[in-house]
N, C-alpha and C positions, 0 to 999 in steps of 0.2 A: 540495510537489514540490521545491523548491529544496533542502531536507536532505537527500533523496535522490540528487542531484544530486553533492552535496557529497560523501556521502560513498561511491558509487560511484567520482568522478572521482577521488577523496583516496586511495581504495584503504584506508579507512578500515575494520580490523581489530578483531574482539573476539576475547579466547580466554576461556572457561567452562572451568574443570578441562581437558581434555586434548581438548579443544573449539574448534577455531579457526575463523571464519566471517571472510572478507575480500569487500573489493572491491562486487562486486555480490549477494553471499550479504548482508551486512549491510547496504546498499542497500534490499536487496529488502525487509527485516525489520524497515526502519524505515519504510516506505511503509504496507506492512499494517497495521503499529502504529498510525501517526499516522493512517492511515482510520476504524480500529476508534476511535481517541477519540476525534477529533474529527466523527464521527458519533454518540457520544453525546448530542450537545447537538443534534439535528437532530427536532424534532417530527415530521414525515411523515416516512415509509417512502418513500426515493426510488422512486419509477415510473417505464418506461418505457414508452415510446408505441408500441403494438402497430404491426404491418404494415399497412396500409391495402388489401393485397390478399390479405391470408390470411383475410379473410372470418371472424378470430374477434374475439371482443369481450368 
């Protein structure tokens, strides 16, 4: 969380060819990134704990 932090608050820029993502576009892209990898190494499938009054199970 802290790198996304950084680099939303930094206003921290990438350009690709004619491509430019700032601010909180590259923020955003390094959140989903670092989830997607560092959920690599996570044995269970996180779950969530269903409603208690929706009667499903």
């Amino acid at each position: 969380m802290g790198v996304t932090l950084v680099f939303g608050a930094g206003d921290f820029s990438v350009t690709l060819g004619g491509f430019a993502v700032g601010g909180i576009g590259t923020a955003t892209l390094a959140a989903i990134l670092l989830y997607q990898l560092l959920g690599l190494r996570r044995r269970d499938p996180v779950t969530m704990p269903l409603d208690g009054g929706s009667g499903r199970h």
